[in-house]
Phi, psi and omega in degrees: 000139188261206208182155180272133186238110207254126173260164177217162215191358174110320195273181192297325189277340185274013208241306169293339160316269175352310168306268169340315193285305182323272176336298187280340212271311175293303164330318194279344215025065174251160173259162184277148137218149204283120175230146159239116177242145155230162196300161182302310184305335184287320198281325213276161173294165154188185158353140175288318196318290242250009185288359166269339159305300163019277169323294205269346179288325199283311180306316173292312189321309172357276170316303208266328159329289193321281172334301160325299161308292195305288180339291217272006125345290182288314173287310169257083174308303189285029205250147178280121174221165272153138201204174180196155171241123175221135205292133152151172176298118184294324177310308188275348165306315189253024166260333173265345169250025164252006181301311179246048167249159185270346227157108170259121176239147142210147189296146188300284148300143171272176148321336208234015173316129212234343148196158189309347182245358164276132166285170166294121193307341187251318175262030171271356201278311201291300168340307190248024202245298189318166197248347208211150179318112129339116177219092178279139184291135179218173160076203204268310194049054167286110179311136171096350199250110169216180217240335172051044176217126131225141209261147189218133187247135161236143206219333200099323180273180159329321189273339173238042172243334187278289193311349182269335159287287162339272200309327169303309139357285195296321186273028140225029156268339190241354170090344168282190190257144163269112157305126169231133181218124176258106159294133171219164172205153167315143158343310225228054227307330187290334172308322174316315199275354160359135149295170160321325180284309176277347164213108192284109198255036164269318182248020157280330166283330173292344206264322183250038012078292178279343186302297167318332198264308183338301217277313170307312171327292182326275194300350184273358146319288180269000162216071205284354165298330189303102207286146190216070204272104164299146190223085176258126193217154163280104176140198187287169193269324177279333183282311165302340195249338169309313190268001199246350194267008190263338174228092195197121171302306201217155175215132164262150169209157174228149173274154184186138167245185180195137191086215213269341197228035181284134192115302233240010178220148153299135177315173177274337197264337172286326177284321176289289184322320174307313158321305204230037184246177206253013206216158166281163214221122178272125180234138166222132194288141169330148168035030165262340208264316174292320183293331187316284193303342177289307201293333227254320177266323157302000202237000000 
């Protein structure tokens, strides 16, 4: 059975991860796992000299896994969980225990966090990597206090018909209502300055407008209890998704690259939310989310 996978580091923000990770990993009815990584080099022999570092690294690695583990205890007592210390670069420890995961959470900053408004160097890394939906924990996460919304940015493209399934996925696993906001804005700084006769911006909002009615119809198919309020607005797509994350359980994006490193970088649109949003934030990668649901029904 496969299982919710939390990294942890000791810090404050991985601890509330941990809480988050607890809460879905019971919604889901999966067991939890705990991952703590340290670098590779603790495993390998070496100098006698340095063997109390070792020692004193491994043992805290230890500690703060215990610690962990109580938490997310303390939140879900009756939840199964599990937990490992694993030799390695922490982004590929938890890009490789995302293989046989439903779901990688991890926190937005780490230890070595240098401000609040920056991500963390292990999930800018984790992201666009992972095999399985991404969820960096983000925002106040005040218990008991929920918003019963989860928001979806739509585009139109492949990548973002996969985060629009994934987020319906999500809001009726949680009993909520789905957001879907198609952002647009002209192209161009110079299109703006148009007269009103060369560029018609009413039946630049009906084209996508319809972009949006398409794209929604498709989940509304495969989920017709699902209350679904469409949002088509003018301006950037990260700023609409920011403002829409202030009253949000969750906000989904799908990611995409392009060329020799497709895969393997974040959208533009994916980076910024991932940055500034105010709610934990779902990245789900092209086809990772469609093979789950294939996988799920065929079985």
């Amino acid at each position: 059975m496969r299982h919710v996978v939390v990294g942890v580091d000791g810090s404050a923000d991985s601890l509330r991860a941990v809480r988050w990770a607890a809460r879905e990993a019971v919604r889901r009815r999966l067991s939890l796992r705990v991952v703590h990584a340290v670098y590779a080099w603790l495993h390998h022999p070496s100098e006698a000299g340095i063997e109390e570092v070792r020692k004193w690294l491994l043992n805290g690695g230890r500690v703060l896994l215990d610690q962990a583990v109580a938490c997310a205890r303390e939140c879900e007592p009756g939840l199964k969980i599990d937990d490992a210390i694993a030799a390695g670069d922490p982004a590929q420890v938890l890009v490789a225990e995302a293989e046989e995961a439903e779901m990688l959470v991890v926190a937005s900053r780490g230890t070595g966090r240098i401000s609040g408004l920056l991500l963390g160097s292990v999930a800018l890394k984790v992201v666009p990597q992972a095999s399985c939906p991404v969820v960096v924990v983000r925002g106040p996460l005040e218990p008991g206090k929920s918003f019963d919304e989860v928001v979806v940015g739509v585009d139109g493209s492949p990548a973002g018909a996969e985060a629009l399934r994934f987020a319906a996925a999500e809001a009726v696993l949680r009993g909520a209502r789905l957001r879907a906001i198609l952002a647009w804005t002209l192209t161009t700084p110079a299109a703006e300055s148009m007269p009103p006769l060369l560029i018609e911006l009413g039946e630049i909002e009906a084209a996508w407008t319809h972009v949006l009615e398409e794209a929604v119809g498709a989940v509304e198919k495969e989920h017709p209890e699902l209350d679904i309020v469409r949002q088509v607005v003018t301006g950037h797509p990260v700023q609409a998704l920011i403002d829409a994350s202030e009253g949000a359980d969750l906000v989904v994006t799908g990611t995409r690259g392009r060329g020799a490193l497709a895969g393997l970088v974040l959208g533009s649109v994916s980076h910024g939310v991932l940055h500034h949003s105010h709610c934990p934030v779902a990245v789900v990668r092209p086809q990772i989310f469609a093979a789950r649901l294939d996988d799920e029904r065929a079985a």
